[in-house]
C-alpha positions as CSV (number, residue, x, y, z in Angstrom):
1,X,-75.0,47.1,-1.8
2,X,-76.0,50.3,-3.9
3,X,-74.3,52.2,-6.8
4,X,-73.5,54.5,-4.6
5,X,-71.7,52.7,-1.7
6,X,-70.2,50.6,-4.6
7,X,-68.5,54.1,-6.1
8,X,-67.1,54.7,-2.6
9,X,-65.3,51.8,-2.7
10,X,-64.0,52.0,-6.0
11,X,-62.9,55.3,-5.5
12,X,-58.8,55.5,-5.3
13,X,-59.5,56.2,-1.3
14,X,-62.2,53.5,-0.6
15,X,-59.8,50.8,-2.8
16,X,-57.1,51.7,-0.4
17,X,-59.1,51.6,2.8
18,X,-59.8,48.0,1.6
19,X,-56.9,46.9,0.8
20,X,-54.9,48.3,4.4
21,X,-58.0,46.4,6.2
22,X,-56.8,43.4,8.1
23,X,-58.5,39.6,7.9
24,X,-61.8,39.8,9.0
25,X,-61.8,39.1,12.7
26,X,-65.6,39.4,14.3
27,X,-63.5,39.6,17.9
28,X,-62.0,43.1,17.0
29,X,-64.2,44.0,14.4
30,X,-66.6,46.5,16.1
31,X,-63.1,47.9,17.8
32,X,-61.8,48.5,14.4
33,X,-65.0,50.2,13.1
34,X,-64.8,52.5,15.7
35,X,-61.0,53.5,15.1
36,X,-62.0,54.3,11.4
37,X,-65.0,56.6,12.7
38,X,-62.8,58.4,14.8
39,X,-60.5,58.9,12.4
40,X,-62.5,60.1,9.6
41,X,-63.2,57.9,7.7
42,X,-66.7,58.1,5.9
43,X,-68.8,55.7,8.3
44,X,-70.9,54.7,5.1
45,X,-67.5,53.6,3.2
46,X,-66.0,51.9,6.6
47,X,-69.2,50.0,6.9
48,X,-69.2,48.5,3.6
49,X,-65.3,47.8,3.6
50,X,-65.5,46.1,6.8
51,X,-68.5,44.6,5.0
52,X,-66.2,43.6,2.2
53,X,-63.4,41.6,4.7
54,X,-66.2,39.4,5.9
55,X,-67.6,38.3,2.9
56,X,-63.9,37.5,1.7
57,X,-63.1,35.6,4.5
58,X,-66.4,33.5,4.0
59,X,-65.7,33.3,0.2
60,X,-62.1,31.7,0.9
61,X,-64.0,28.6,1.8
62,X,-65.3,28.9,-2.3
63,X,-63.1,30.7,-4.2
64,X,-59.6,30.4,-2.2
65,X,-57.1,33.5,-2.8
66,X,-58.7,35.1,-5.5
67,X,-61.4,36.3,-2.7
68,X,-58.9,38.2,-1.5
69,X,-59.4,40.7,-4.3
70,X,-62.5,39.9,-5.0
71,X,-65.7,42.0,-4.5
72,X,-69.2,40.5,-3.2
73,X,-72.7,40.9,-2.2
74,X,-74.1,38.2,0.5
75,X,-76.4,36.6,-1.8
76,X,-73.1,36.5,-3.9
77,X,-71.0,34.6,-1.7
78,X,-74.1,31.7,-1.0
79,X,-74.5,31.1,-5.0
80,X,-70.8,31.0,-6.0
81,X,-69.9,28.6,-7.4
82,X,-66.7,26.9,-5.7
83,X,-63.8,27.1,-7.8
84,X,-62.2,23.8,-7.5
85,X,-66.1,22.7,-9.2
86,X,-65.9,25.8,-11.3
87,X,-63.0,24.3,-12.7
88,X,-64.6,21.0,-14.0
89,X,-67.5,23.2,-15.8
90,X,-64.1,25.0,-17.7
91,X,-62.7,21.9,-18.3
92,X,-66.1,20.2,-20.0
93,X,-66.3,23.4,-22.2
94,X,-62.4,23.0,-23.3
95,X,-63.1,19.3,-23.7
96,X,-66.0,20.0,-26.3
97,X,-63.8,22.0,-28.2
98,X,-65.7,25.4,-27.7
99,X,-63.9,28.6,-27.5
100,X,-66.6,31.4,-26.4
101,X,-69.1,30.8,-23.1
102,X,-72.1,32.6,-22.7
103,X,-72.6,33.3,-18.7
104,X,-76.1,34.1,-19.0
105,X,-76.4,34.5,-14.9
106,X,-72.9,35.1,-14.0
107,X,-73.9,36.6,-10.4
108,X,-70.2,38.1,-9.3
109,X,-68.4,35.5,-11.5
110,X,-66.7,32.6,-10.4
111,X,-67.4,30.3,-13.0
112,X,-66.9,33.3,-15.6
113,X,-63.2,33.7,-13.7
114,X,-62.7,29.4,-13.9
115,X,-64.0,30.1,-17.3
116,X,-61.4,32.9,-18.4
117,X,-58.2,31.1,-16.5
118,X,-58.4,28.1,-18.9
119,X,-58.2,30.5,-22.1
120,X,-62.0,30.6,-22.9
121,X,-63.6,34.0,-24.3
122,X,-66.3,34.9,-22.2
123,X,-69.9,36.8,-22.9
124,X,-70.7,37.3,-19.0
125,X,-74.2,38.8,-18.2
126,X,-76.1,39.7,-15.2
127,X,-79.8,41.5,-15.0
128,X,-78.8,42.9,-12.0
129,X,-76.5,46.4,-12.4
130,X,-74.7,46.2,-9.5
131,X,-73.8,42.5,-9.3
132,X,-72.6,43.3,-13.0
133,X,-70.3,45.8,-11.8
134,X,-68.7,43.6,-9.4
135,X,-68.4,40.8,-12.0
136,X,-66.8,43.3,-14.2
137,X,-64.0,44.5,-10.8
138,X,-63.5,40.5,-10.0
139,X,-62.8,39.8,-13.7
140,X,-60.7,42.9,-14.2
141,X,-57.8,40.7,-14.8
142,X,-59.3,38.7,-17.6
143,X,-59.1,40.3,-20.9
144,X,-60.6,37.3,-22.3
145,X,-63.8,38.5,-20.5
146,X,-66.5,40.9,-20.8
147,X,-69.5,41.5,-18.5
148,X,-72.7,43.3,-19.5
149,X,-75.2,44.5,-17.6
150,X,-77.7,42.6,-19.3
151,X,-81.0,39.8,-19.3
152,X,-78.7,37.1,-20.5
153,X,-81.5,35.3,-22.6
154,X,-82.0,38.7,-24.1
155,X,-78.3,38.2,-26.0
156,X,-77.8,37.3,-29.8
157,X,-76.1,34.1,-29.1
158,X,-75.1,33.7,-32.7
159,X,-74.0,37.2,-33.2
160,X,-72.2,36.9,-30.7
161,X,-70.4,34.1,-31.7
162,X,-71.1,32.2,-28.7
163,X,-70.5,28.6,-28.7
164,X,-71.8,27.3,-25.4
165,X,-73.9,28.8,-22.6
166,X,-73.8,28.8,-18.8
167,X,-76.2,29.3,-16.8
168,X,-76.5,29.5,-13.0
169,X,-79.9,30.4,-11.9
170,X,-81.4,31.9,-8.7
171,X,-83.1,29.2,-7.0
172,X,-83.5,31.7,-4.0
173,X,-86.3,34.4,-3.5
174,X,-85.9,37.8,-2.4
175,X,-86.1,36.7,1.1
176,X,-83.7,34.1,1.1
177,X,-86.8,30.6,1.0
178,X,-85.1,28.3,-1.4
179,X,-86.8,27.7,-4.7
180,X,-87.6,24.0,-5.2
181,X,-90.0,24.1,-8.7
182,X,-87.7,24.5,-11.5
183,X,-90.5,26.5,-13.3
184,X,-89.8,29.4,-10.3
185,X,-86.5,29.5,-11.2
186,X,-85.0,33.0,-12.3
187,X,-84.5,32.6,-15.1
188,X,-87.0,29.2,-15.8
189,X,-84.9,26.6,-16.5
190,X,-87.4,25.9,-19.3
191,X,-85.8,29.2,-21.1
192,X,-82.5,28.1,-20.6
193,X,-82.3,24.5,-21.6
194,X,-84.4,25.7,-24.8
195,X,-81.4,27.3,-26.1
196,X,-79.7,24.3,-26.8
197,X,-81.5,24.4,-30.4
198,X,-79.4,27.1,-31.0
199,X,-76.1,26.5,-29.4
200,X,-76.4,22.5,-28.3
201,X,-73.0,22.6,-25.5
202,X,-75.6,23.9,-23.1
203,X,-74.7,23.3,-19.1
204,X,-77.2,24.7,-16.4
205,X,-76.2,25.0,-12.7
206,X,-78.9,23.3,-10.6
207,X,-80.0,22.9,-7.0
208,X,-78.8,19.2,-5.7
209,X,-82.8,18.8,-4.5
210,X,-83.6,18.4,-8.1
211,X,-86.2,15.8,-8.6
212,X,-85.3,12.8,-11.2
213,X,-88.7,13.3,-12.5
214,X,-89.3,15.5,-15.3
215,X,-85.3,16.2,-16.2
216,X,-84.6,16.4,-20.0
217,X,-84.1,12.7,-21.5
218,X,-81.1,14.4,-23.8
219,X,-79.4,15.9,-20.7
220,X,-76.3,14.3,-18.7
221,X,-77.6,15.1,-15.1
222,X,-74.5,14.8,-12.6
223,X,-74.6,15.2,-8.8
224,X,-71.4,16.9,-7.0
225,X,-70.0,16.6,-3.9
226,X,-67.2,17.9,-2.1
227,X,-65.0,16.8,0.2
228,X,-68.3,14.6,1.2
229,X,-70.7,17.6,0.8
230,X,-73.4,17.8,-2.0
231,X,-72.9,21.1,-3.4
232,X,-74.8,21.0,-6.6
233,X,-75.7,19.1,-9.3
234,X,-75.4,20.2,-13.3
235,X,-77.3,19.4,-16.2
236,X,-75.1,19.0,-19.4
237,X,-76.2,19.0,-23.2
238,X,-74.4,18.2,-26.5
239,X,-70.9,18.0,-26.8
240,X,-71.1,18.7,-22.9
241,X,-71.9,15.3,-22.3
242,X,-69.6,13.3,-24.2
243,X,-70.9,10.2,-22.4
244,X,-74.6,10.6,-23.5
245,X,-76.9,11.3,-21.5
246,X,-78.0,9.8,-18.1
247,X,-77.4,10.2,-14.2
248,X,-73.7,10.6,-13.0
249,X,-72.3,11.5,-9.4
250,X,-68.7,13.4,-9.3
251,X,-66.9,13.0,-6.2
252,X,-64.4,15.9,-5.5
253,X,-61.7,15.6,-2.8
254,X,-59.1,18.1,-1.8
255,X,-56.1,18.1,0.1
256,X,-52.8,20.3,0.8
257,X,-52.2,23.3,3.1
258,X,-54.8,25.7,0.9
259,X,-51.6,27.9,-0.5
260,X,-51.1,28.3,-4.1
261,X,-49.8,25.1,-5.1
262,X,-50.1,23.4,-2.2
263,X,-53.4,21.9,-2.9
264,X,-54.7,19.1,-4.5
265,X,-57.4,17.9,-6.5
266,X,-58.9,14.2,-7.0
267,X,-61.9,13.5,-8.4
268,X,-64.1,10.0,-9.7
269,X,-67.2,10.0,-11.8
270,X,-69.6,7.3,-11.4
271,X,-72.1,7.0,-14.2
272,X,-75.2,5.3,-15.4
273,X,-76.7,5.5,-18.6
274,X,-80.4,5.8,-19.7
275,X,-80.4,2.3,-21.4
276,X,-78.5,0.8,-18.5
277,X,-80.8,-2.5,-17.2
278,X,-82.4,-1.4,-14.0
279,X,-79.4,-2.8,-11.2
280,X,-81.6,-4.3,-8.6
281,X,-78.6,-5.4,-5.7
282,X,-79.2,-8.4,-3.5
283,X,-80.4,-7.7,0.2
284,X,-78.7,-9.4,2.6
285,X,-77.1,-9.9,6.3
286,X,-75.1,-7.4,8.0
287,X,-71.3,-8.6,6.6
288,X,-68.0,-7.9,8.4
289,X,-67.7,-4.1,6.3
290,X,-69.8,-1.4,5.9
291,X,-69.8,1.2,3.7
292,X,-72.0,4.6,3.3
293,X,-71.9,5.9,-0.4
294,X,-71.1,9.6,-1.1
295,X,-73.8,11.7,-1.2
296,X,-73.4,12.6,-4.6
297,X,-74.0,8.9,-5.5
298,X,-76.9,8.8,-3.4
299,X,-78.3,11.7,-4.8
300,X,-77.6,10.5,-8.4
301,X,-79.7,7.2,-7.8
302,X,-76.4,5.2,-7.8
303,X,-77.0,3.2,-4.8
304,X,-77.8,-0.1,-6.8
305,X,-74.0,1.1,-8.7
306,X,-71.8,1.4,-5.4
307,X,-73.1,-1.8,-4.5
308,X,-72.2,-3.5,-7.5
309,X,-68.7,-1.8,-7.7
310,X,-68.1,-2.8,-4.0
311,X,-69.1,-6.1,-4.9
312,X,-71.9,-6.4,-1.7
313,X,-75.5,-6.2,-0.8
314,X,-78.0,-4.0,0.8
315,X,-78.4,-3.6,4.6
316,X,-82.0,-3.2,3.4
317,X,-83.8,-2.4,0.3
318,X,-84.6,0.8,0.8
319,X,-81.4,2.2,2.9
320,X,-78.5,3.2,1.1
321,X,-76.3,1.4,3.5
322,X,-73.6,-1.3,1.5
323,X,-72.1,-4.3,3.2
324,X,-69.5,-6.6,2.0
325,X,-67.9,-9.9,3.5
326,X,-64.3,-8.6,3.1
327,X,-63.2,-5.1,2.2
328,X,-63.5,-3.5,-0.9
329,X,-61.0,-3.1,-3.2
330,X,-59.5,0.8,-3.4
331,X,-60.3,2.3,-6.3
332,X,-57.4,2.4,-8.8
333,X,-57.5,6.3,-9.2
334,X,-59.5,9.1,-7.9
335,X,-61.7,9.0,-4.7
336,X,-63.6,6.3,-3.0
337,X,-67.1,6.2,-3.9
338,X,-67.9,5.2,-0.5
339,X,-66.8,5.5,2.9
340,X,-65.6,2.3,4.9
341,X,-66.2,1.3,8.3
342,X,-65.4,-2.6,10.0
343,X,-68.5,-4.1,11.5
344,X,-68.1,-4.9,15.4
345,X,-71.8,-6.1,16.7
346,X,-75.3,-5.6,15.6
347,X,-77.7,-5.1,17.7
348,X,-81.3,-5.0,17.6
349,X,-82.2,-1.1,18.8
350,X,-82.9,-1.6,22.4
351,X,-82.2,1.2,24.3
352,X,-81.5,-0.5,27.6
353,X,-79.6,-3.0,26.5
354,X,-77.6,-0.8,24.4
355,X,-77.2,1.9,27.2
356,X,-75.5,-1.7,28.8
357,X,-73.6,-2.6,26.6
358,X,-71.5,0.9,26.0
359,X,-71.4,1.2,30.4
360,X,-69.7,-2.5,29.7
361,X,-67.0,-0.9,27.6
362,X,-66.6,2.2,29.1
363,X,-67.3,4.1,26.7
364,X,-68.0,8.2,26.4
365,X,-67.5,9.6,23.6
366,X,-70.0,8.8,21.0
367,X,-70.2,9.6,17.1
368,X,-74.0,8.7,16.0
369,X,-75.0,8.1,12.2
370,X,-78.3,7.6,10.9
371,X,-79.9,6.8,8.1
372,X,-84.2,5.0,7.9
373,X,-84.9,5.9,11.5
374,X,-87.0,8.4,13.5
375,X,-84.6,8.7,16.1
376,X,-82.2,11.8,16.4
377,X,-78.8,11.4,17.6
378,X,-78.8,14.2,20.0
379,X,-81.8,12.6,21.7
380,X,-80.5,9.2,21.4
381,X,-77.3,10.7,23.2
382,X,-79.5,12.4,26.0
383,X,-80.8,9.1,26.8
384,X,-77.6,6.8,26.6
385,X,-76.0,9.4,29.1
386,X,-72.7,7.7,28.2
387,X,-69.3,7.4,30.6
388,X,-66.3,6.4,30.4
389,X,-62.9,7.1,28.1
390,X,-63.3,5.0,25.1
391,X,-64.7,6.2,21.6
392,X,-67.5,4.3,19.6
393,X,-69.4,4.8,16.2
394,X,-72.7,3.9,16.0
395,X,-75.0,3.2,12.9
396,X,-78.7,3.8,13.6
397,X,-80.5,1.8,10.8
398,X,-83.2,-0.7,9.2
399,X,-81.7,-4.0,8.8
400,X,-84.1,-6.1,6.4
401,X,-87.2,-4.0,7.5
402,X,-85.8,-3.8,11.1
403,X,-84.3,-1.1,13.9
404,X,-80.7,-2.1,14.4
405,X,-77.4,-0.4,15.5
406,X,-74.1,-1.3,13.7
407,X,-71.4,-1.1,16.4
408,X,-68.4,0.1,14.0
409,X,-64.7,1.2,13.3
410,X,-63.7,3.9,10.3
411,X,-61.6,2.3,7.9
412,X,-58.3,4.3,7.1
């Protein structure tokens, strides 16, 4: 979007167009765009309202209801931050007692907005003009925020009286290849984590890919997922980290219709510490239970953890399958850490007899997991050709060094 397209919307006319708009439907959308043209409307501000109702009804999926009067570029919507995780960052910054964040990359602002609905002041800054002037239309409500069009390393912190700093950066380039080398970010993440000598509650918004290697020793690193999706992960300095420092995974699960007070929020934190002894779990037989750890927890290095909280053993030393005798015990708050599934049969991976042994059962409708093997499950399906009307779950996997399948049942 340009300044000038962006002025046709936020003139009285285009903010009405886009408010009488309906949801985004792709069925009727080209129908609707042609009943604007005909009736007037300016094709370049129908284009970029339609434009608008699109990128809404993708940024519900993030942001919920307050996409709805929200503005948004595409690049916008992928980075947001979603606002039931949004909502944690607030909550770290409230919880180490600081009252004004620095958004140093606040794109079109959804952490600024999480930032601003729990009462903090907020110093939000973008390099980019336009993406500042949507921050500044999505945060109109907020008087407790301010958005510059600004580099946000170039700001006085201290002046400012900024007590902590966010900083999301682009980990994309222009063309949309992801940035893995956290050198290319933009900004470096070098710059950012070197403010922390002059405002210590640093947090920086990082891709979940980040390698272990090379992270700051002084930084809480925590992986997230939602809803069993690894969205991000987030490194954490100071009073940020109350904990110390280390590797944590935060598992995020939501539930409720999606309206206003209809949803619900539970979340567990599973942590290790630098000076933790190395967990090394014990390798053993396929038990009667089997459980996959969230990906957060996988990404976090927890593996040896969920084990030792599940009380069981690896499936193999280097697959981050857990199995147990009996089943775990639920957790007594917040999310599993893990999903559950009871153990049928193991088999070793023969494709003939396995092809057998589902025609034996009858069964046809397949869901394929996999985790240490080459094989894919659409191919594996291809070739299994199965028939019949019974459901099975299958675990492709190493077992002690070997190709198995786990015949299993979900748990709950």
């Amino acid at each position: 979007m340009d300044r000038a397209t962006l002025s046709k919307l936020l003139s009285p006319d285009g903010w009405a167009l886009l408010g009488a708009l309906p949801p985004y439907d792709e069925k009727t959308a080209m129908a609707l765009a042609t009943r604007l043209r005909d009736a007037g409307v300016d094709p370049d501000l129908a284009a970029a309202a339609l434009t608008q109702t699109r990128l809404r009804a993708k940024a519900r999926t993030k942001l919920g209801d307050f996409a709805d009067g929200m503005l948004f570029t595409p690049d916008g919507v992928e980075q947001a931050t979603r606002l039931v995780v949004a909502a944690t960052h607030a909550r770290r910054y409230l919880g180490a007692g600081v009252t004004k964040v620095a958004d140093l990359t606040c794109g079109v602002g959804a952490d600024a907005l999480a930032f601003a609905g729990v009462g903090l002041q907020v110093l939000a800054a973008d390099v980019d003009e336009v993406t500042a002037a949507l921050a500044t239309v999505n945060l109109r409500h907020f008087p407790e925020a301010e958005v510059r069009h600004a580099d946000g390393l170039s700001l006085d912190l201290v002046a400012e009286g900024v007590d902590g700093v966010y900083a999301d950066p682009a980990r994309r380039t222009r063309g949309g290849r992801r940035i893995f080398d956290p050198r290319a970010y933009a900004p470096p993440l070098d710059a950012v984590w070197a403010l922390r000598d002059e405002v210590p509650a640093v947090g920086i918004k990082v891709g979940p890919g980040i390698p272990h290697q090379g992270l700051p020793a002084d930084a809480e690193a925590q992986w997230v997922s939602v809803d069993g999706d690894v969205v991000e992960a987030g490194l954490w300095f100071g009073p940020l980290a109350p904990a110390g420092p280390g590797r944590s995974a935060l598992v995020v699960r939501t539930s409720g219709d999606g309206t206003p007070g209809g949803s619900r929020t539970a979340t567990r934190v599973l942590r290790a510490a630098p000076d933790d002894a190395e967990l090394v779990p014990d390798v053993g037989p396929v038990g009667a239970y089997l459980y996959e750890p969230d990906g957060a927890v996988i990404r976090a290095g927890l593996v040896a953890h969920a084990a030792a909280e599940l009380g069981g053993r690896l499936v193999d030393r280097t697959i981050a399958y857990v199995t147990t005798d009996a089943p775990a015990d639920a957790p007594s708050s917040g999310p599993a850490i893990a999903t559950g599934y009871r153990v049928l049969d193991v088999l070793p991976f023969n494709l003939k007899r396995l092809k057998a042994y589902l025609r034996e059962r009858g069964v046809g409708r397949l869901t394929i997991k996999k985790r240490g093997t080459a094989v894919t499950p659409e191919q594996l399906r291809a070739q299994l050709s199965p028939k019949g009307d019974a459901a099975a779950t299958l675990v492709l996997t190493r077992v002690n060094g070997a190709q198995h399948v786990l015949v299993v049942d979900p748990l709950g």
